[in-house]
C-alpha positions as CSV (number, residue, x, y, z in Angstrom):
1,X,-12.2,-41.9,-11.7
2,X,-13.9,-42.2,-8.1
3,X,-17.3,-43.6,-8.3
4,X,-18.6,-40.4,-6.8
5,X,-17.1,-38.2,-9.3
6,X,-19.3,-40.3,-12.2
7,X,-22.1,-40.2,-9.9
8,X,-21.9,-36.5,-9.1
9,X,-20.6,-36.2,-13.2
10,X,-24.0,-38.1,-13.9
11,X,-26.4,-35.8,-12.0
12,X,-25.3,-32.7,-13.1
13,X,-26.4,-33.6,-16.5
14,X,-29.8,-34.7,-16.1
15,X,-32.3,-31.8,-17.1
16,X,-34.1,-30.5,-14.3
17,X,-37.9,-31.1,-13.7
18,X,-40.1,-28.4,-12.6
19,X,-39.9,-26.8,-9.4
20,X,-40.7,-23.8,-6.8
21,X,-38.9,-21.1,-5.1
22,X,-38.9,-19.7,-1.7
23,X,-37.7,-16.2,-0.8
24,X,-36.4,-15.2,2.8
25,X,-34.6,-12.1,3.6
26,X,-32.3,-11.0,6.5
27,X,-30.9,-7.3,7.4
28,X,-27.7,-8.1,4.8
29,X,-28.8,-10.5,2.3
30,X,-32.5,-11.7,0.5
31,X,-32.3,-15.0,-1.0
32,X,-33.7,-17.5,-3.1
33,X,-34.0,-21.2,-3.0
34,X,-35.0,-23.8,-5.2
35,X,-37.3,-26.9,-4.1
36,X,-35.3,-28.8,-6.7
37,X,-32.7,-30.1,-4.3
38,X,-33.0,-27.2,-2.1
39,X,-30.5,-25.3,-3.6
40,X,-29.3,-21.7,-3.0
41,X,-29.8,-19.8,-6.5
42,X,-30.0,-16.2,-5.8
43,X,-28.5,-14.0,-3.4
44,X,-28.8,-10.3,-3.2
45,X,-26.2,-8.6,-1.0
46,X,-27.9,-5.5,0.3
47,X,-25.2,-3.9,1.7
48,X,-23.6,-3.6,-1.6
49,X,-24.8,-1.5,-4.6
50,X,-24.3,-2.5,-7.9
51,X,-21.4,-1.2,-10.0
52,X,-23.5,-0.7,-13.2
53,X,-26.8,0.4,-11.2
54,X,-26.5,2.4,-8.2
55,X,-30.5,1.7,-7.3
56,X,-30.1,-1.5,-6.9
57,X,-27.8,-4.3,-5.2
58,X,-24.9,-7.0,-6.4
59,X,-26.2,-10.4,-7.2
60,X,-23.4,-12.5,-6.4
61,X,-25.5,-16.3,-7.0
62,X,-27.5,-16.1,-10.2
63,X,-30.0,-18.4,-12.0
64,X,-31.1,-16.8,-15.2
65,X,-30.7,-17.4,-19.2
66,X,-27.5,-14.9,-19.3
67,X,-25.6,-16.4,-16.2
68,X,-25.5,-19.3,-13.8
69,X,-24.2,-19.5,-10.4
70,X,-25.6,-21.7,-7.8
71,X,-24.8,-23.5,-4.6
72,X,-26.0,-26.9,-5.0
73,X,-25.5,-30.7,-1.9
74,X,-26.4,-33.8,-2.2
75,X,-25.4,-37.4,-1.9
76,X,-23.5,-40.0,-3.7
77,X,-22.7,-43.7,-3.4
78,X,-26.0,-44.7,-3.0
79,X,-28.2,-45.8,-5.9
80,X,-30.8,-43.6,-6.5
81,X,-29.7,-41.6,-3.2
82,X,-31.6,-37.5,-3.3
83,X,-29.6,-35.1,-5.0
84,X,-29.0,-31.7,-6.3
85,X,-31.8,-32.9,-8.9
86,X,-34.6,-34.0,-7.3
87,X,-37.3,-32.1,-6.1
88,X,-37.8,-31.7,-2.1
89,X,-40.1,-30.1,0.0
90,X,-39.9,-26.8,1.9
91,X,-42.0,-27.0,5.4
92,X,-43.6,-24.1,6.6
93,X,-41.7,-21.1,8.5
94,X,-41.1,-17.6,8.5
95,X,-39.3,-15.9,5.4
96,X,-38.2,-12.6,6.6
97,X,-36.1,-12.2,9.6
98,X,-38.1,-10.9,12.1
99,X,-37.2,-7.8,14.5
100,X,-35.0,-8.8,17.6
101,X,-34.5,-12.3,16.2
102,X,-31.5,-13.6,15.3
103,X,-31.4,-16.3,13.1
104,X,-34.2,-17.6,10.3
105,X,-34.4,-21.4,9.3
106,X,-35.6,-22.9,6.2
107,X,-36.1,-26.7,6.1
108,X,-36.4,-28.7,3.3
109,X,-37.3,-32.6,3.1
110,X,-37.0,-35.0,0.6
111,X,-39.1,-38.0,-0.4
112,X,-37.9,-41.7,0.7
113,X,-35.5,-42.4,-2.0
114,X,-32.5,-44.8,-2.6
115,X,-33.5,-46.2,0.9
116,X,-33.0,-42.7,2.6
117,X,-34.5,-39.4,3.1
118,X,-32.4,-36.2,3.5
119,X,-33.7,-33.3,5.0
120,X,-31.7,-29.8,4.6
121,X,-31.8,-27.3,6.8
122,X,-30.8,-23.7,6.2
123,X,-29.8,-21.2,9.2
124,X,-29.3,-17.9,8.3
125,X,-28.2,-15.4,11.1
126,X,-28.4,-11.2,11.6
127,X,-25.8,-9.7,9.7
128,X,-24.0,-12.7,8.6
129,X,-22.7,-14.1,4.7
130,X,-22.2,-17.8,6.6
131,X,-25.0,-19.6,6.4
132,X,-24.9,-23.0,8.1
133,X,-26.2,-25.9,6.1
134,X,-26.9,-29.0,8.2
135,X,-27.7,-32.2,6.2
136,X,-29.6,-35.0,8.1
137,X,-29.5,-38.7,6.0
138,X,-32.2,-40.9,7.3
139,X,-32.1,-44.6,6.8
140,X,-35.4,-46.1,6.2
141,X,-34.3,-49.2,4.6
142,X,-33.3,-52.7,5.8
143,X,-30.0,-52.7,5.5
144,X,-26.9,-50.4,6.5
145,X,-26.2,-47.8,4.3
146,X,-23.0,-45.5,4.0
147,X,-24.1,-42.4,2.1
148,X,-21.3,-39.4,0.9
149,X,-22.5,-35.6,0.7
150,X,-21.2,-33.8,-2.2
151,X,-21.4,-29.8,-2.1
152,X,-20.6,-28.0,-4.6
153,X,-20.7,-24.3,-6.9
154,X,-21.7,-24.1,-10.1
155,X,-21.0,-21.1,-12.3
156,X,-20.5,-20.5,-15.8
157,X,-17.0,-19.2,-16.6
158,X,-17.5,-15.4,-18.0
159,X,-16.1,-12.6,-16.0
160,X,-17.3,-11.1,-13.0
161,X,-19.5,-7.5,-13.4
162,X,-17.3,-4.2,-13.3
163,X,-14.2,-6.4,-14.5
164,X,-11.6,-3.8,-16.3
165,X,-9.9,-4.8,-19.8
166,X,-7.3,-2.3,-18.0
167,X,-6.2,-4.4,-15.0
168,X,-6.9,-7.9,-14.2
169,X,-8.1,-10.0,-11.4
170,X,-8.8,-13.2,-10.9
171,X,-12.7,-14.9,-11.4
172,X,-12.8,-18.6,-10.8
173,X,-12.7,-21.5,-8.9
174,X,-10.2,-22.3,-6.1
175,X,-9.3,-25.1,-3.3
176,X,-7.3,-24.7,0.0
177,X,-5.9,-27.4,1.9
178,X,-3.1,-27.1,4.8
179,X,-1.2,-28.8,2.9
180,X,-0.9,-26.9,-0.9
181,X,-2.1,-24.0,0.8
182,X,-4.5,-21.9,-1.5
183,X,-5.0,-22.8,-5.1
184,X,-6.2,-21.3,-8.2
185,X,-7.9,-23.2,-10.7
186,X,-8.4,-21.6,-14.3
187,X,-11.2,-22.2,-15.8
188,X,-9.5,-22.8,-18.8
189,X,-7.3,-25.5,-17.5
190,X,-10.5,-27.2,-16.1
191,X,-11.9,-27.7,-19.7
192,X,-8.2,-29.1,-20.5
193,X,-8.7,-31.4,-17.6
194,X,-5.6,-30.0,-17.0
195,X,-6.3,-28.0,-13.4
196,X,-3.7,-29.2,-10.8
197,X,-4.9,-29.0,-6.7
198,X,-4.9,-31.2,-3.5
199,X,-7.6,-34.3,-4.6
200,X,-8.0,-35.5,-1.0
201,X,-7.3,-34.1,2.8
202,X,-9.0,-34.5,6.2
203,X,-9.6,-30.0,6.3
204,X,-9.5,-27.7,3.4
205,X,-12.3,-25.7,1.6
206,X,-14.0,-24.9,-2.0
207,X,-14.6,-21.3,-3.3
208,X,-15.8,-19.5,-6.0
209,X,-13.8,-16.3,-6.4
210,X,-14.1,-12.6,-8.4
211,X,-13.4,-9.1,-7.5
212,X,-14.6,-7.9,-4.5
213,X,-16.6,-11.1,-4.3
214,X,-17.0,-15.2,-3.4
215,X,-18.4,-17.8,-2.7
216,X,-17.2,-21.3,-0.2
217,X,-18.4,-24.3,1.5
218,X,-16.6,-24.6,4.4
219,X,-16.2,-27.3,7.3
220,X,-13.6,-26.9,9.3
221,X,-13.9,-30.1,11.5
222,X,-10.8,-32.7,10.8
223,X,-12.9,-35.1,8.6
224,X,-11.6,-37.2,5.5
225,X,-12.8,-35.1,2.4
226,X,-12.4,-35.1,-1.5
227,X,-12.0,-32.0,-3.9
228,X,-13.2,-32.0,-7.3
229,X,-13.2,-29.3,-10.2
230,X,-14.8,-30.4,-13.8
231,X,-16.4,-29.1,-16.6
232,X,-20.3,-29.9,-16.7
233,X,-21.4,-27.8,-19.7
234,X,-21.0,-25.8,-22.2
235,X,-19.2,-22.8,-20.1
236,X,-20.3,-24.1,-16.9
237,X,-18.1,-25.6,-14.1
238,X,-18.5,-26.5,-10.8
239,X,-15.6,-27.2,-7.8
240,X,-16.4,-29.1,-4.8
241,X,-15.4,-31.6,-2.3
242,X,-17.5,-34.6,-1.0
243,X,-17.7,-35.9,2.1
244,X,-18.1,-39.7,3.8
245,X,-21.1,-39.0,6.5
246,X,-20.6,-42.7,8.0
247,X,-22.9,-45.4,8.5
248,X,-26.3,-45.5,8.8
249,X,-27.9,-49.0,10.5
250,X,-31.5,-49.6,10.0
251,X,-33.7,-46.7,11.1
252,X,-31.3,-44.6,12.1
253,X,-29.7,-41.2,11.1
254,X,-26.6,-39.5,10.1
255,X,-25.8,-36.0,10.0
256,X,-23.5,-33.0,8.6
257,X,-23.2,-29.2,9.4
258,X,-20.7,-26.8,7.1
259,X,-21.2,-23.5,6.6
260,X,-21.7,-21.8,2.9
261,X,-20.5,-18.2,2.7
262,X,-21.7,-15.6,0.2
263,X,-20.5,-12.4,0.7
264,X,-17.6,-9.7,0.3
265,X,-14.1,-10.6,0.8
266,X,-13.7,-8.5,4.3
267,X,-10.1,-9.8,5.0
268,X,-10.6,-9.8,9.1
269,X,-14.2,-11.8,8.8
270,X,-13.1,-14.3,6.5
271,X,-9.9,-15.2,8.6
272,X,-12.3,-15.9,11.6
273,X,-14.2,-18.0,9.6
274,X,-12.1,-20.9,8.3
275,X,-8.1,-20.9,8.2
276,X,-6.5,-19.3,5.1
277,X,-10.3,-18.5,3.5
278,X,-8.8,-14.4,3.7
279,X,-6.5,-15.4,0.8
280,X,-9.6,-15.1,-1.5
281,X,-8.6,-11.8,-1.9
282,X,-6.3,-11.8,-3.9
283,X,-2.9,-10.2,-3.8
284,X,-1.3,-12.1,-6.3
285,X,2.4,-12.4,-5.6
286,X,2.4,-10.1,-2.8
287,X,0.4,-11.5,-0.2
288,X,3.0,-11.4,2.4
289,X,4.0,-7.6,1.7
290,X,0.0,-6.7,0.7
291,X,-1.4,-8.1,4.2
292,X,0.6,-6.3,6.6
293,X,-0.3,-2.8,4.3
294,X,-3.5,-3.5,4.7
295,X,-3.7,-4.5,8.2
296,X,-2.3,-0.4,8.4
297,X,-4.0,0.7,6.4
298,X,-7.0,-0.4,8.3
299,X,-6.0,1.0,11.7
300,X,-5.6,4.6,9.8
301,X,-9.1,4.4,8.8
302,X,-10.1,3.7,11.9
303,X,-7.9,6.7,13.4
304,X,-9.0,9.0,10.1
305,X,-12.7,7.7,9.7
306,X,-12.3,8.0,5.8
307,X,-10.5,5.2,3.2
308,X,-9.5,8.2,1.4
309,X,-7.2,10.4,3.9
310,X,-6.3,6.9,4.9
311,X,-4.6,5.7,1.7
312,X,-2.9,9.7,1.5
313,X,-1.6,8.7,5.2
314,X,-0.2,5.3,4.2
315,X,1.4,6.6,1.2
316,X,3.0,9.4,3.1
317,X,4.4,6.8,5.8
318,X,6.0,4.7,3.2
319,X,7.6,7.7,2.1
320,X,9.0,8.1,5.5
321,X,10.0,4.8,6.0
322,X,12.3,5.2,2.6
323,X,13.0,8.8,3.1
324,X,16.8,8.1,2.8
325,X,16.8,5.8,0.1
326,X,14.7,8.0,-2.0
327,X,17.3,10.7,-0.6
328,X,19.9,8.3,-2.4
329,X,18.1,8.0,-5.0
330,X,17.6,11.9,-6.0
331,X,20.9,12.9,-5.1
332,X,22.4,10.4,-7.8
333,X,19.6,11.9,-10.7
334,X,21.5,15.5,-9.1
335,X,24.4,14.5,-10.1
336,X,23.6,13.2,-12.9
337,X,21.5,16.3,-14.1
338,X,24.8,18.4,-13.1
339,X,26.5,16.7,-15.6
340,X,24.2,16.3,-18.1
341,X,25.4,18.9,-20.2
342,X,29.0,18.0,-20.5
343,X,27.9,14.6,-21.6
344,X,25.9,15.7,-24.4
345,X,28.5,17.6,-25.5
346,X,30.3,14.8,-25.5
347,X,28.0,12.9,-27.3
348,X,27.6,15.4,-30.1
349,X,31.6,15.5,-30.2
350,X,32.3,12.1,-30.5
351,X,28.9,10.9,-31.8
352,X,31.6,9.0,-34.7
353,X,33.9,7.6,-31.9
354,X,31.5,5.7,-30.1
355,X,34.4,4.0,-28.1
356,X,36.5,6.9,-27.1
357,X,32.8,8.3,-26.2
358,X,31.9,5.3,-23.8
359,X,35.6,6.2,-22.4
360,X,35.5,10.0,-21.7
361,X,32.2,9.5,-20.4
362,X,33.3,7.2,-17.7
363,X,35.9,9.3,-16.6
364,X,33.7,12.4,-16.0
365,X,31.8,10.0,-14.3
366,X,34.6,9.0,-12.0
367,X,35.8,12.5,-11.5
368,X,32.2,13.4,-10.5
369,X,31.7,10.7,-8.2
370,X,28.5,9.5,-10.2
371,X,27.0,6.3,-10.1
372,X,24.4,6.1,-13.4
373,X,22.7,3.6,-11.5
374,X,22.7,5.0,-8.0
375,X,19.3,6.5,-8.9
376,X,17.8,3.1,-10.3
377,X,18.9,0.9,-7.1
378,X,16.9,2.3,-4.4
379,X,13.7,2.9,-6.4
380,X,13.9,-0.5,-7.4
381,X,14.4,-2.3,-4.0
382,X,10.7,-0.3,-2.9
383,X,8.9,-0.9,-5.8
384,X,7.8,-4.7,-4.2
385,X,6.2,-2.3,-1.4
386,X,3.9,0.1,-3.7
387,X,3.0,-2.9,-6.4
388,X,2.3,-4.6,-2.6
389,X,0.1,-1.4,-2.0
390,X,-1.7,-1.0,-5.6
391,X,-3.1,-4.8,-5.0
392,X,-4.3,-3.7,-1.7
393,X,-6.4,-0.8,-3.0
394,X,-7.5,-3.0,-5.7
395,X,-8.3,-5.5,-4.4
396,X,-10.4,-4.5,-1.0
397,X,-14.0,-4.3,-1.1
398,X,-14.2,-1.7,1.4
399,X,-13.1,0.6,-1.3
400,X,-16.3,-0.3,-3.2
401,X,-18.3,3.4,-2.8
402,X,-16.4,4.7,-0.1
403,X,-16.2,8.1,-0.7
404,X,-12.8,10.5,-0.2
405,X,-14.0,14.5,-0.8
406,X,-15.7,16.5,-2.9
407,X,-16.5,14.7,-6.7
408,X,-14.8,11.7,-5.6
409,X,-17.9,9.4,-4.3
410,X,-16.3,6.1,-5.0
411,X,-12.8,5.0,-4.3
412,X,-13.2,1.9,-6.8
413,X,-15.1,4.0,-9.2
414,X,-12.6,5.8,-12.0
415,X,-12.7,10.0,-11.2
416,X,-16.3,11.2,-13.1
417,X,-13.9,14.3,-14.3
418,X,-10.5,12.8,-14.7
419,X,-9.2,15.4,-12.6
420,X,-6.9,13.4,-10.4
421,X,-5.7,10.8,-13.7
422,X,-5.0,15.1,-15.2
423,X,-3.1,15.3,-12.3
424,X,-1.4,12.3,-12.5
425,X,0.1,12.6,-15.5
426,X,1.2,16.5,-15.2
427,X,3.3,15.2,-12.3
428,X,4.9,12.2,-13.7
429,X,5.2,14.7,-16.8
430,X,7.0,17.0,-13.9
431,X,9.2,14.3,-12.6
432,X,10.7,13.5,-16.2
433,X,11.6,17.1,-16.4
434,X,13.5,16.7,-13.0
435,X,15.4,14.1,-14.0
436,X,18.5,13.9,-16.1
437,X,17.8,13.2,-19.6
438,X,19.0,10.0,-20.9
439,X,22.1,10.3,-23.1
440,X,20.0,8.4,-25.6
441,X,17.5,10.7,-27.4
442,X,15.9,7.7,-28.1
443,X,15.2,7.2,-24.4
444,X,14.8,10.8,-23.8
445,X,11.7,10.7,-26.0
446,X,10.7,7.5,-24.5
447,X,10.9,9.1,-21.1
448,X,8.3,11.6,-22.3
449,X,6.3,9.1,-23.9
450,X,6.2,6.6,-21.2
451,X,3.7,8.9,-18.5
452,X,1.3,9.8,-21.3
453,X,0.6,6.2,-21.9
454,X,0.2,5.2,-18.4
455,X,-1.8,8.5,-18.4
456,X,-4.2,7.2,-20.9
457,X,-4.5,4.1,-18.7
458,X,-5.4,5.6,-15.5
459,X,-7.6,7.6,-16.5
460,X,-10.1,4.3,-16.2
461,X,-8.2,3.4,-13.5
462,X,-10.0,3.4,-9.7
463,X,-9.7,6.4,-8.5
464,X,-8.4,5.0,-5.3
465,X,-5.5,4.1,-7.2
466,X,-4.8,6.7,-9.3
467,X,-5.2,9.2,-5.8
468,X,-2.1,6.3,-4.5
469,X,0.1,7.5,-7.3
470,X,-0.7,11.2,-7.1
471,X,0.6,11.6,-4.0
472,X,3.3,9.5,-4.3
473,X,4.1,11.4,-7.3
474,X,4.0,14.9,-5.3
475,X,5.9,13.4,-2.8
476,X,8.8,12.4,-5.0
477,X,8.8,15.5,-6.2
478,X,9.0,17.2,-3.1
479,X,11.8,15.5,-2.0
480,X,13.5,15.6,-5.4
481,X,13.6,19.3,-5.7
482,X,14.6,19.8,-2.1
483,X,17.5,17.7,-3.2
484,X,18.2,19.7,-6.3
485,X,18.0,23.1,-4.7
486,X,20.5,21.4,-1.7
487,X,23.1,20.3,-4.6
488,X,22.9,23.2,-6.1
489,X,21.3,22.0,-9.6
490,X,19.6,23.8,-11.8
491,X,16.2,22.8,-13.4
């Protein structure tokens, strides 16, 4: 183990001494911060409503007896060095962002200790999540010193707020380097002291992710850096890199800017920010099918003005883009409905000769020029695009209360009425019927069965999603009976 790690391993479970807080505010966030090591405790995002209390706003960093999730600095590899622990002083200086200005600071200064004296400077700007954190290590000893900043994020492990037992997403920590790229660490795994990332690189980044959410220190500056993840507590973790800040003669200073974002994961902001921090939203195994929809669908909200008529628009153009494998698709089910009959009949005639059955059956099949799995082929070669598609809708923030039309007021919000999940299932109910009954009546029943239960499911499903399948649902069908009626079937 690194002698910072068991320095940083050592600090974090000392109990903490009395302390005081300071509140500032700007135009998207209002903030709290702790005189014990200047830390960042709270922070409201204003823009955002809460999911389980509409008159008030997400706390995404939280200090209290029910949940704990902090942004915490200070320094290692000297003895007796300020840290995250010790108590520092807040100078005077506004606390609300005052009209026309652009940026508030909060200072906070330590006491001499370990030989040094660290002052932290907070800089939040208008309508910015980044806040930039500079670090200033004075040396007021005799003697050179070498001190290494630690930042970090502490949060306990339980779930993020409006999390579904329906679908999952991911809440923990996670590290990026250019090198292994992004990298999940379960919290689980953690406690094992099993968690596998990147230990050491000269760029990268920590974060804290959930839904819609996250938190990271970032510096993006080519500079020698460690990453560490660790249990610290009962249910409590923390992730975080540490930093050498060079040497330090007699008198003189050191110093350290990064910047520590808090805020929702808006893909576009958080690429400009620091390289790869957009993968926070997660997309799971589709990232490189899930960025590109969204990047569309994104330029038809900005054409339509509203997420809703946006995601109808996207579905529709994917259903363009595959019109003729679909068309593939349906004309095979045609066929097959066509001669659905006959092969019952067969069934129920040789339901004792199961071999000469598998036999005729393949010759009507020749004779008909039917493929029985013409129809599964081409469905399954675009079902990558419209899982792709379902992580996209649930996994973007600016679903979060965007409103479509009508009773629909919030995209990420299940329907109040369950009138589109109604919906839903009547047309997945209405595509079964379409298609040709498997010869199975096993899988005949299962094919009724199936869209009831995913019926039940959606119907606490987002409503951004469940208006996705709708209309690809009415689409299908669409083409699917055009199809039918072409080839002559009858339904």
């Amino acid at each position: 183990m690194p002698p910072w790690l068991s320095s940083v391993a050592l600090i974090t479970s000392v109990q903490a001494p009395a302390s005081e807080t300071v509140e500032i505010r700007t135009d998207v966030i209002k903030a709290t911060l702790d005189s014990q090591g200047g830390s960042l405790v709270r922070v409201e995002l204003l823009k955002h409503k809460d999911e389980s209390d509409p008159s008030g706003n997400v706390v995404l960093l939280k200090r209290s007896a029910g949940h704990t999730y902090v942004a915490q600095t200070g320094l290692v590899g000297i003895a007796g060095a300020p840290n995250h622990l010790n108590t520092m002083t807040v100078q005077p200086g506004a606390r609300e962002l005052a009209e026309g200005a652009q940026e508030l600071v909060v200072r906070f200064e330590s006491p001499e200790m370990g030989g040094v004296k660290l002052i932290k400077t907070y800089s939040f700007k208008r309508g910015d999540y980044a806040v930039s954190v500079k670090h200033e290590v004075q040396n007021v000893s005799a003697a050179p010193l070498s001190p290494q900043l630690y930042v970090q994020l502490m949060r306990d492990g339980s779930a993020g707020p409006g999390e579904s037992s329906f679908y999952a997403t991911f809440t923990g920590p996670a590290v990026y380097t250019d090198k292994a790229k992004f990298q999940k660490l379960d919290f689980k795994d953690i406690e094992k002291s099993k968690a596998e990332f990147e230990k050491s690189a000269s760029d990268g980044w920590v974060a804290m992710v959930q839904h819609y959410f996250a938190s990271a220190w970032l510096r993006n500056a080519q500079s020698p850096r460690e990453f560490f993840a660790r249990k610290v507590d009962n249910n409590l973790y923390t992730v975080g890199m540490v930093f050498p800040m060079g040497q330090a003669a007699p008198g003189a200073s050191v110093s350290a800017e990064d910047l520590l974002f808090v805020g929702p994961q808006e893909e576009k902001k958080l690429a400009v920010l620091a390289p790869g921090l957009e993968l926070v939203k997660d997309y799971g195994w589709f990232t490189i099918l899930s960025k590109p929809l969204f990047w569309l669908l994104d330029q038809l909200h900005k054409l339509l003005g509203n997420w809703g008529w946006a995601i109808i628009a996207l579905v529709v153009l994917l259903k363009i883009a595959f019109y003729w494998l679909n068309a593939s698709a349906y004309r095979s089910m045609a066929k097959m409905k066509a001669v659905n009959p006959r092969i019952m009949e067969l069934r129920e005639r040789l339901k004792d000769k199961p071999q000469q059955m598998q036999q005729e059956m393949m010759r009507i099949y020749r004779e008909e020029k039917v493929n029985p799995i013409g129809s599964c082929l081409p469905i399954f070669l675009q079902m990558p695009f419209f899982i792709a598609l379902y992580w996209v809708l649930l996994s973007s923030v600016e679903m979060r209360h965007a409103p479509w039309i009508l009773w629909i007021t919030d995209l990420s919000a299940k329907d109040p009425y369950y009138i589109l999940p109604v919906l839903m299932t009547v047309t997945s109910l209405f595509q079964v019927w379409l298609n040709p009954a498997p010869p199975d009546p096993v899988q005949a029943k299962m094919m009724w069965i199936m869209p009831l239960a995913f019926g039940v499911m959606f119907f606490f499903f987002p409503s951004g999603l469940v208006l996705y399948w709708l209309v690809n649902n009415i689409l299908s069908i669409a083409q699917q009976w055009m199809i039918n009626k072409q080839m002559g079937v009858q339904h």
